[in-house]
N, C-alpha and C positions, 0 to 999 in steps of 0.2 A: 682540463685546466690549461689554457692558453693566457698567458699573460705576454705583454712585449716586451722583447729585449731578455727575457726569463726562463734559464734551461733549468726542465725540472725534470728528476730521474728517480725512479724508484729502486729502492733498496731491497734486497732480501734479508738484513739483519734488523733487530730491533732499533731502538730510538739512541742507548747507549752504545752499544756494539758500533753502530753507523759511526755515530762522535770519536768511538775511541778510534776507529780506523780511519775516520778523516783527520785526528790529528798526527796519526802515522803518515796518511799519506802525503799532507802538507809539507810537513820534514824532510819525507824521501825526498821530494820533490824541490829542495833547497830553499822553500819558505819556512817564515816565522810568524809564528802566531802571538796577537799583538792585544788581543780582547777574545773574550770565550762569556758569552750574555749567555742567560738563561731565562730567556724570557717565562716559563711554564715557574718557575721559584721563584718570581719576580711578582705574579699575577697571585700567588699562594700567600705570598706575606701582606698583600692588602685583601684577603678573603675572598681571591678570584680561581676560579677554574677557568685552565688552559692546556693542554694538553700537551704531550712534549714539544718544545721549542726554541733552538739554539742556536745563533747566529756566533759563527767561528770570523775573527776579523786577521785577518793574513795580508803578507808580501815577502815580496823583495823591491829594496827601494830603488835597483836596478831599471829593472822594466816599468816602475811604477814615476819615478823621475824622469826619466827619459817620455814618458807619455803628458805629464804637466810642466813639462818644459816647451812641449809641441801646443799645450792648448791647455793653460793652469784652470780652467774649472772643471778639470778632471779631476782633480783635490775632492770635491763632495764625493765623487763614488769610489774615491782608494782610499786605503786599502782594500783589496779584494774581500767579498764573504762571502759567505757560503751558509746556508741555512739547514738544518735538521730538523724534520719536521713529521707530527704524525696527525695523519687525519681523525676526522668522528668512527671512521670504519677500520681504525690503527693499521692501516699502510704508512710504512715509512717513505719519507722521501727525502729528495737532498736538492737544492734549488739555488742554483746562482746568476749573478746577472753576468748576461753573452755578454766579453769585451768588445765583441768586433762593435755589438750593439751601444753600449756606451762611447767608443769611437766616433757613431755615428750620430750617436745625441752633440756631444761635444762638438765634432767639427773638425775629428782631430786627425790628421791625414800621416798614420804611421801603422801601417800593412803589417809588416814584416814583424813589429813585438804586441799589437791587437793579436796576430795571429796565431804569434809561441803563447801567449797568453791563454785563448783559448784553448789551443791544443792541449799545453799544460792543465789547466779546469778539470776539460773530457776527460784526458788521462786521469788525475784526482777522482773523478765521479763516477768513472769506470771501476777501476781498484777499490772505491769503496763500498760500491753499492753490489757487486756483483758478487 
C-alpha cells in the first residue's frame, strides 16, 4: 500500500487497544484531541459494514499557526489525523499524512516545525503501534 504523502505503520495491537494508546500518546506528546469519528459506527447506523475505522483529529495550535501563517491553505489539512484502521485480513494499522509532504503540496517553506512535526507523528506511531 503506497499511497502519497501517506505514512502508514502497522500495529501489533488490535483496532481498540491501537486507539486507546494513540490517544495516550497524543497527550504525552502535548497534543489535544479535537474530533475522535468513528467511521465503522457511522456506516453501521445506515445498514453498512465497515470494518474498524477511526480518524483521531489533533494539535497544537502552536506549530499548526505558525505553518498557516506561512501559507493559509494549510487550514484544509489541520489539524493533524491520524487514522486507525483494519484491513479484510484484520491487520491493524495506523496512517497519517507526512507533514513534510503537506509542506510540499502547500508551498509552504518552514523546515524546522514540518520537521518537529513529523518527528513528533513517527514518535506517536512508533509508541503506539509497537
Amino acid at each position: 500500500m503506497n499511497v502519497e504523502g501517506l505514512v502508514t505503520t502497522p500495529s501489533k495491537f488490535g483496532p481498540k487497544e491501537t486507539a486507546d494508546r494513540l490517544v495516550a500518546g497524543i497527550a504525552k506528546h502535548g497534543m489535544s484531541i479535537f474530533a475522535r469519528i468513528d467511521h465503522a459506527a457511522a456506516a453501521a447506523e445506515v445498514g453498512m459494514k465497515l470494518g474498524p475505522t477511526e480518524v483521531f483529529v489533533f494539535g497544537n495550535p502552536r506549530g499548526g499557526t505558525l505553518l498557516m501563517q506561512a501559507k493559509q491553505t494549510l487550514g484544509i489539512d489541520l489539524p493533524l489525523k491520524m487514522l486507525v484502521w483494519q484491513d479484510e485480513a484484520s491487520k491493524v494499522w495506523l496512517s497519517y499524512n507526512d507533514p513534510k509532504w503537506l509542506g510540499k503540496r502547500h508551498g509552504a517553506d518552514l523546515d524546522q516545525v514540518l520537521n518537529a512535526m513529523a518527528t513528533a507523528l513517527a514518535d506517536i506511531a512508533k509508541e503506539v503501534t509497537a
